[in-house]
C-alpha positions in Angstrom: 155.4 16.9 54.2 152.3 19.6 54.1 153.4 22.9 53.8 150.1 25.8 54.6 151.5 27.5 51.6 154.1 27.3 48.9 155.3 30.4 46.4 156.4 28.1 44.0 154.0 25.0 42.5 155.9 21.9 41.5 153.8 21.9 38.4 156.3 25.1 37.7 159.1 23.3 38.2 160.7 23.0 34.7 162.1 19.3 33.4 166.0 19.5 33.2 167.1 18.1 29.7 169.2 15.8 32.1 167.8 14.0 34.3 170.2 13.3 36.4 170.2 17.2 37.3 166.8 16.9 38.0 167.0 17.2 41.8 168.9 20.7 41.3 165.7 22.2 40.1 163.6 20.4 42.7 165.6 21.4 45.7 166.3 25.0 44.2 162.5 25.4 44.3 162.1 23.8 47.8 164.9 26.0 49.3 163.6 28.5 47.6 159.9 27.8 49.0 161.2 27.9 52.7 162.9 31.2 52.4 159.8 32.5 51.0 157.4 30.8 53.8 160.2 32.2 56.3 160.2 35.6 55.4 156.0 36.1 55.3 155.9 35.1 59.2 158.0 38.9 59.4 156.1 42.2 59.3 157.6 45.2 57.7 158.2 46.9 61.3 160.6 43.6 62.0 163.0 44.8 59.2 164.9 46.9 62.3 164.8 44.3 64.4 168.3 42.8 65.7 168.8 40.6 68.8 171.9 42.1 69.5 173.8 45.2 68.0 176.6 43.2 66.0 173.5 41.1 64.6 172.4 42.1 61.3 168.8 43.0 61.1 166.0 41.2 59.5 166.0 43.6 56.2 169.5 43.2 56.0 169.2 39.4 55.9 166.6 39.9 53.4 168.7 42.1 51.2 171.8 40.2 51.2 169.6 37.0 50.3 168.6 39.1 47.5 171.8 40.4 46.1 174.1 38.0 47.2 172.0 35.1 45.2 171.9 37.4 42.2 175.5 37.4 42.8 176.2 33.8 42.7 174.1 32.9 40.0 175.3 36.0 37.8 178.7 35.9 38.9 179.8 32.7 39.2 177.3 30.4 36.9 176.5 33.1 33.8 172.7 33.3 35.1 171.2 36.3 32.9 170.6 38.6 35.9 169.1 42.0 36.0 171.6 45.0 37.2 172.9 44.6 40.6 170.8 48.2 41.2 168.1 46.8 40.0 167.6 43.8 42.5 166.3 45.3 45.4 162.2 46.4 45.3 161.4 49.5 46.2 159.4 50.3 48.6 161.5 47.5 50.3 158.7 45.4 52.5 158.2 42.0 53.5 155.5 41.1 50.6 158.0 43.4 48.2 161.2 41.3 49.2 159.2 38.1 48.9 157.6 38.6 45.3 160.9 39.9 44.1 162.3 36.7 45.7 160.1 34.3 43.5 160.9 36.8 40.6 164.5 36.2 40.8 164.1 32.5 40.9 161.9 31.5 38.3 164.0 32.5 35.4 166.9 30.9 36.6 165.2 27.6 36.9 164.8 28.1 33.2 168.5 28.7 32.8 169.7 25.4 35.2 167.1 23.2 32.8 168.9 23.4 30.0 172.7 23.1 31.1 174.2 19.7 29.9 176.5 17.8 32.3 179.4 18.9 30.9 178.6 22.7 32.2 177.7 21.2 35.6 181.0 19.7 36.0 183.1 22.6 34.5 185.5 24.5 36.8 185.0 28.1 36.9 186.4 30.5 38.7 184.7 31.4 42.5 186.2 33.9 44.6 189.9 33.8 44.6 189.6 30.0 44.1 188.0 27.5 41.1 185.0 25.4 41.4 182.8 23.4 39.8 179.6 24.5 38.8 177.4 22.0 40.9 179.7 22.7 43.7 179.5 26.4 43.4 175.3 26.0 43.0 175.4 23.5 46.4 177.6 25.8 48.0 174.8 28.8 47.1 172.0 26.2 48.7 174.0 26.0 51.8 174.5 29.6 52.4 170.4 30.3 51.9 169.8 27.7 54.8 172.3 29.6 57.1 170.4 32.7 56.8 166.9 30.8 56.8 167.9 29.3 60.0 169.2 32.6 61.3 165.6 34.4 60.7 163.6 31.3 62.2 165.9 31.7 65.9 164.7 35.4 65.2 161.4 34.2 64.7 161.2 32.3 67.8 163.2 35.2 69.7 160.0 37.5 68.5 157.5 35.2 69.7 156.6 33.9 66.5 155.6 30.7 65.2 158.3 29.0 63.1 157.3 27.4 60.2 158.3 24.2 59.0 161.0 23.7 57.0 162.5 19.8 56.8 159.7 18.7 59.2 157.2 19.6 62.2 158.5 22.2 64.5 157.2 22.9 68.2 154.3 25.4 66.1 153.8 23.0 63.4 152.9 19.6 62.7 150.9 17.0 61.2 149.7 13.2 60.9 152.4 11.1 60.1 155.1 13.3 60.9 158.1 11.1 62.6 160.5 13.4 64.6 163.9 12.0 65.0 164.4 12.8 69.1 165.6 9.2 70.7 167.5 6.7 70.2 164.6 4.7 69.6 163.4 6.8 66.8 166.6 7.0 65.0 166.9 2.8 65.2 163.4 2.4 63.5 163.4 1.1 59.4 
């Protein structure tokens, strides 16, 4: 796939002493990278904007994104985190929120490099239950694509163009892009 602009280079991408946990760090980056590409397609005066009144708005997504994955990571898988006061930029803006994103993520792909397997697999607690690691790290994936896909529907309900994420949309495509939308497509090899 061609993204029109990425916050994080592969070349940044650090090698994890295991390669088998390799494809944590790549995906972290690429989730990471979508959020980022999401958010910039907002201006600052979107950060009100709701599409209903029990919707949160746009800067509250933004926000939790922001403290909530500071929570995980800090919380739950011993990420060296700054102060939970200290997360948020101030002014809060779209370009402010996005930077601080990419901040907030680089370090922590430091941190996941070095873990050995045996840290992956350990059960810690989560919540008022115990998970593993990886589970608890998947689990933090997951919940950044439900608010990514929340903020492209807003997109599209502002008149935007959404960007691509895991392949073309309506506003964005390229050459050898294969949407899956038959029966026939989904039979090819």
């Amino acid at each position: 796939m061609s993204y029109a602009w990425t916050a994080i280079p592969d070349s940044r991408i650090p090698k994890a002493d295991n390669p088998l946990f390799q494809h944590l760090l790549d995906t972290y980056v690429s989730e990471s990278n979508k959020v980022a590409s999401t958010w910039k397609h907002f201006t600052d005066v979107d950060l009100l904007y709701k599409p209903h009144p029990r919707s949160s708005a746009v800067g509250d997504i933004l926000r939790h994104q922001l403290l909530s994955e500071r929570r995980f990571f800090g919380e739950f898988l011993g990420t060296p985190e700054p102060a939970p006061d200290k997360v948020l930029p101030e002014p809060f803006t779209i370009e402010s929120a996005n930077s601080r994103l990419i901040e907030l993520v680089l370090p922590r792909l430091d941190f996941f490099a070095v873990r050995p397997q045996s840290w992956w697999l350990e059960t810690v607690p989560f919540f008022d239950v115990e998970r593993q690691r990886i589970w608890i790290f998947w689990r933090r994936i997951l919940h950044t694509a439900h608010h990514r896909t929340q903020l492209t529907v807003f997109l599209r309900m502002l008149d935007r163009d959404v960007p691509s994420t895991y392949g073309p949309t309506a506003d964005v495509t390229w050459s050898g892009a294969d949407p899956t939308n038959s029966a026939t497509a989904a039979g090819r090899r």
